[in-house]
GULO-266465 format. One record per residue: z, x, y of N, C-alpha, C, O in turn; residue number from 1; residue in three letters. Coordinates in pm, 1 decimal, always signed. Example, Ala and Ser with C-alpha at 12.3 -4.5 7.8 and 13.67 -1.06 7.14 Angstrom:
% residues 2
n_zz | n_xx | n_yy | ca_zz | ca_xx | ca_yy | c_zz | c_xx | c_yy | o_zz | o_xx | o_yy | kemi | nuba
+780.0 | +1319.0 | -569.0 | +780.0 | +1230.0 | -450.0 | +780.0 | +1320.0 | -330.0 | +846.5 | +1423.6 | -331.9 | 1 | ALA
+708.0 | +1285.0 | -225.0 | +714.0 | +1367.0 | -106.0 | +787.0 | +1290.0 | +3.0 | +803.9 | +1340.9 | +113.8 | 2 | SER
***
This chain:
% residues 51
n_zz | n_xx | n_yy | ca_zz | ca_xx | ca_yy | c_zz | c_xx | c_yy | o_zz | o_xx | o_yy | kemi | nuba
+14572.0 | +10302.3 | +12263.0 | +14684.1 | +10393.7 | +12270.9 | +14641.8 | +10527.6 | +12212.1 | +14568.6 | +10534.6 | +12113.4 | 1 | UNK
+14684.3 | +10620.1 | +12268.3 | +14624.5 | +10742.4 | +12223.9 | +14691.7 | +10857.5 | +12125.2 | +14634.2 | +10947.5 | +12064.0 | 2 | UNK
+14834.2 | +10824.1 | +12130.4 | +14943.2 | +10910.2 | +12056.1 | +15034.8 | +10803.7 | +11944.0 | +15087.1 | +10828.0 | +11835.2 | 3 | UNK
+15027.1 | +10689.9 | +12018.2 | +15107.6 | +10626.2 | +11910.3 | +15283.9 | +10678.3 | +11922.5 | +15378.3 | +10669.0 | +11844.0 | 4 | UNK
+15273.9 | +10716.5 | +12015.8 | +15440.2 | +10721.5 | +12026.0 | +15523.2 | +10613.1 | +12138.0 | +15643.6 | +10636.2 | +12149.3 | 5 | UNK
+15467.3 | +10497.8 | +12220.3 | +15522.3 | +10407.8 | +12263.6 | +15546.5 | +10346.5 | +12164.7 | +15488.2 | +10239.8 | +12184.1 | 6 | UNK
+15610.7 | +10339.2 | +12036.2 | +15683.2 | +10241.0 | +11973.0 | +15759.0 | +10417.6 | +11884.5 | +15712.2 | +10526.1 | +11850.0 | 7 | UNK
+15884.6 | +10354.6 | +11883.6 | +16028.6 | +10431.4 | +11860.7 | +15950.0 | +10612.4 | +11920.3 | +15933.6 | +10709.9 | +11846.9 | 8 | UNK
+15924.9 | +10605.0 | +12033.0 | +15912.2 | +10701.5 | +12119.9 | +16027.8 | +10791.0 | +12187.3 | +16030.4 | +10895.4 | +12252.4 | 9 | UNK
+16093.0 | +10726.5 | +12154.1 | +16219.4 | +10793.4 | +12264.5 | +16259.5 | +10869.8 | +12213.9 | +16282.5 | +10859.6 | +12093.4 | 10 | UNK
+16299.0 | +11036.2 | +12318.1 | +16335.9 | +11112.3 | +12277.5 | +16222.0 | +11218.9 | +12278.2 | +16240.7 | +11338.4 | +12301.1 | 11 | UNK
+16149.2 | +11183.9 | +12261.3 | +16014.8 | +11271.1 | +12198.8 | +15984.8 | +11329.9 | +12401.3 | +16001.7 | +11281.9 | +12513.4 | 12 | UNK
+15922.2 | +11485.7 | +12324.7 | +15869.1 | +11516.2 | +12481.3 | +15754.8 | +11377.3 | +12584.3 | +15746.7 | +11319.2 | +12692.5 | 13 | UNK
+15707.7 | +11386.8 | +12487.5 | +15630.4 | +11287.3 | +12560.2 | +15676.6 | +11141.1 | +12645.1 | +15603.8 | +11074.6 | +12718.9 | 14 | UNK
+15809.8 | +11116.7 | +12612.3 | +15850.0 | +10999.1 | +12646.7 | +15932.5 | +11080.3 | +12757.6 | +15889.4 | +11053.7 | +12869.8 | 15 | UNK
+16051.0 | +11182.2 | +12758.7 | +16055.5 | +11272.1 | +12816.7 | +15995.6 | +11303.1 | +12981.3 | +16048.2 | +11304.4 | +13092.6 | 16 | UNK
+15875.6 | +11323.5 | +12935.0 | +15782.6 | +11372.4 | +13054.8 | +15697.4 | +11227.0 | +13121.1 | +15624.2 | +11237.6 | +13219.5 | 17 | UNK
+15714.9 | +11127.7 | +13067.9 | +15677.9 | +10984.5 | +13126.0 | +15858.9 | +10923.3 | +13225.1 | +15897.9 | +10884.9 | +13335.4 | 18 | UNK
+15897.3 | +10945.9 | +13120.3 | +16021.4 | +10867.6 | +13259.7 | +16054.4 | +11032.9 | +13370.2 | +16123.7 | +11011.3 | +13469.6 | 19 | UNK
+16027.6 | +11116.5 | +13358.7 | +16061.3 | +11195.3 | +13498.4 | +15934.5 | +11180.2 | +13578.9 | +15939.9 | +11191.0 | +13701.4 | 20 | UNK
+15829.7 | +11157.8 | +13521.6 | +15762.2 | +11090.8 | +13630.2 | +15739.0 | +10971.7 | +13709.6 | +15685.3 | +10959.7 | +13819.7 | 21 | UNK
+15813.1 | +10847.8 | +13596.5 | +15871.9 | +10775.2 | +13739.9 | +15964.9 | +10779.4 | +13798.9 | +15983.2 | +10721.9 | +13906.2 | 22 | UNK
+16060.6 | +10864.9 | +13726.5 | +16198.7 | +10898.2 | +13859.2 | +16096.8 | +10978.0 | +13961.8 | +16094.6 | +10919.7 | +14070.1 | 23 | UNK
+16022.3 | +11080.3 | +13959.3 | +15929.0 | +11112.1 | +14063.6 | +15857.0 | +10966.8 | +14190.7 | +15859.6 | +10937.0 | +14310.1 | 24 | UNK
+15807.4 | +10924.4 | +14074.7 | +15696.3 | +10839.4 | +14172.4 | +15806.7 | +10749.0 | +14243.4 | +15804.7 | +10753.6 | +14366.4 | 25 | UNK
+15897.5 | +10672.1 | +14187.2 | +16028.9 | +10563.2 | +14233.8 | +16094.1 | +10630.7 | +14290.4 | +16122.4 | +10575.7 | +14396.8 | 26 | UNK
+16152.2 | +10754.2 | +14279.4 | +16256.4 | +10818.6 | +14401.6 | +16370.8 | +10767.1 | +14375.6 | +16437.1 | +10715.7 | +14465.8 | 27 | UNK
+16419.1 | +10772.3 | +14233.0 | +16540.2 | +10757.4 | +14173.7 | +16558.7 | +10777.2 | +14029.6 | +16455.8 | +10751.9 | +13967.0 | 28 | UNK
+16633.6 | +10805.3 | +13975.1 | +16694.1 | +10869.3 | +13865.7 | +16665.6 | +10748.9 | +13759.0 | +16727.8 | +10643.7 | +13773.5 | 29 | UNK
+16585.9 | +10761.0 | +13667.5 | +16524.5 | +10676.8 | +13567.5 | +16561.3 | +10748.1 | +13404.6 | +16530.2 | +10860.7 | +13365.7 | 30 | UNK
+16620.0 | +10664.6 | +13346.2 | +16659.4 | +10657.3 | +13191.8 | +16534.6 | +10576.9 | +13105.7 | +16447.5 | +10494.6 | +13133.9 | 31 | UNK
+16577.3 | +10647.7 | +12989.4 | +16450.6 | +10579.5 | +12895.2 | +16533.9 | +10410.6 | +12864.3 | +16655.8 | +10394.4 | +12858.3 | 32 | UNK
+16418.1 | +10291.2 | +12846.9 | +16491.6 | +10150.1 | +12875.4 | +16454.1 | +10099.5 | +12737.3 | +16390.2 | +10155.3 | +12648.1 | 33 | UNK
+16518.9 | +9960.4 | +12743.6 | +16478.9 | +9918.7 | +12604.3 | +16318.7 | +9860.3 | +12577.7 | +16253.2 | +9856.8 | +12681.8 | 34 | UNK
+16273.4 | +9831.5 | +12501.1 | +16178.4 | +9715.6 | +12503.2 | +16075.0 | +9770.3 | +12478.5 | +16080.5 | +9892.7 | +12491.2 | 35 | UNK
+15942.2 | +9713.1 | +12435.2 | +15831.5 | +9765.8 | +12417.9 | +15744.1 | +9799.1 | +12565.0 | +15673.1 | +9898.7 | +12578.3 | 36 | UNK
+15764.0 | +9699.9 | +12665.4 | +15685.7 | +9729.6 | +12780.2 | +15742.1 | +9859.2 | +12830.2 | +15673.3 | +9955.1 | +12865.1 | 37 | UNK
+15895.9 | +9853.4 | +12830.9 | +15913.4 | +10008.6 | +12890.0 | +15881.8 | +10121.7 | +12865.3 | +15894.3 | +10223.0 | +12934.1 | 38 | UNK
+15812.4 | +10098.4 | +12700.8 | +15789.0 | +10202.6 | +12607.5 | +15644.6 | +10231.2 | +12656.8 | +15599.8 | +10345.8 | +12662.4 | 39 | UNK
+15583.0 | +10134.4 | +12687.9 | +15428.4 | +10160.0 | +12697.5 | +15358.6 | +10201.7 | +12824.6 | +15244.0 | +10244.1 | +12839.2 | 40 | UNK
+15474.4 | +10175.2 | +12932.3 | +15478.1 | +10222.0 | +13047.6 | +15537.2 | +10360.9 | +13101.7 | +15505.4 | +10401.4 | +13213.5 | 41 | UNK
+15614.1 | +10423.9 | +13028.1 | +15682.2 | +10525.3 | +13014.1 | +15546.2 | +10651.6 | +12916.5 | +15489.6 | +10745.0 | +12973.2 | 42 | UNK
+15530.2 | +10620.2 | +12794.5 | +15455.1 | +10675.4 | +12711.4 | +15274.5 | +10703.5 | +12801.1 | +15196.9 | +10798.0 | +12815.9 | 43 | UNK
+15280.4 | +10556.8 | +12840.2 | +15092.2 | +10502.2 | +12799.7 | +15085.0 | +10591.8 | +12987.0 | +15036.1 | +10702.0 | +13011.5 | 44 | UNK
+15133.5 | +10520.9 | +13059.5 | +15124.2 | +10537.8 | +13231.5 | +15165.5 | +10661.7 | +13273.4 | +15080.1 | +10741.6 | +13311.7 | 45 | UNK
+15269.0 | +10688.3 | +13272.9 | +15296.6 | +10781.9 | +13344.2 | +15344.6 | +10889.8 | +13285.5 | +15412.8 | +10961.4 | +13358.9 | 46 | UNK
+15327.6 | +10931.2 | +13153.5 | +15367.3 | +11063.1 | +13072.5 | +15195.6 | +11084.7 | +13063.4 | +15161.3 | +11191.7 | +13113.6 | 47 | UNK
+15113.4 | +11024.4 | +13023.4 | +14948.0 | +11035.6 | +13043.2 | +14889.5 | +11084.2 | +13175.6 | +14790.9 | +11157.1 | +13186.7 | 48 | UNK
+14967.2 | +11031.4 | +13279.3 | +14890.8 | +11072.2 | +13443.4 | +14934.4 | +11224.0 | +13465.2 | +14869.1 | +11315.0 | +13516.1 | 49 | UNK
+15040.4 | +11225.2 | +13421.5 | +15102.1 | +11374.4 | +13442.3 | +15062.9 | +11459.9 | +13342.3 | +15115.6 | +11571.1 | +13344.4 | 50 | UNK
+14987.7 | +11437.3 | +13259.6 | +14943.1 | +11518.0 | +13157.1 | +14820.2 | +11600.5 | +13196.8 | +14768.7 | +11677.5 | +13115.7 | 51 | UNK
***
């Protein structure tokens, strides 16, 4: 992990700029979710690709 903000991430730009990129990639309107996978997928995947 490179930032350490997929755990209590939310909120933060970075988490931010990971879920509008999968409302991008999915083609629907995406909220930050609960859980650690959403966190790490949101943070780690797709706030990183768009970076």
């Amino acid at each position: 992990m490179s930032s350490g903000t997929a755990v209590g991430g939310e909120g933060t730009e970075h988490r931010k700029r990971g879920v509008a990129k999968m409302s991008e990639v999915y083609g629907w309107d995406m909220s930050d979710g609960p859980g650690l996978h959403f966190a790490h997928t949101a943070d780690q995947l797709f706030a990183e690709v768009d970076a």
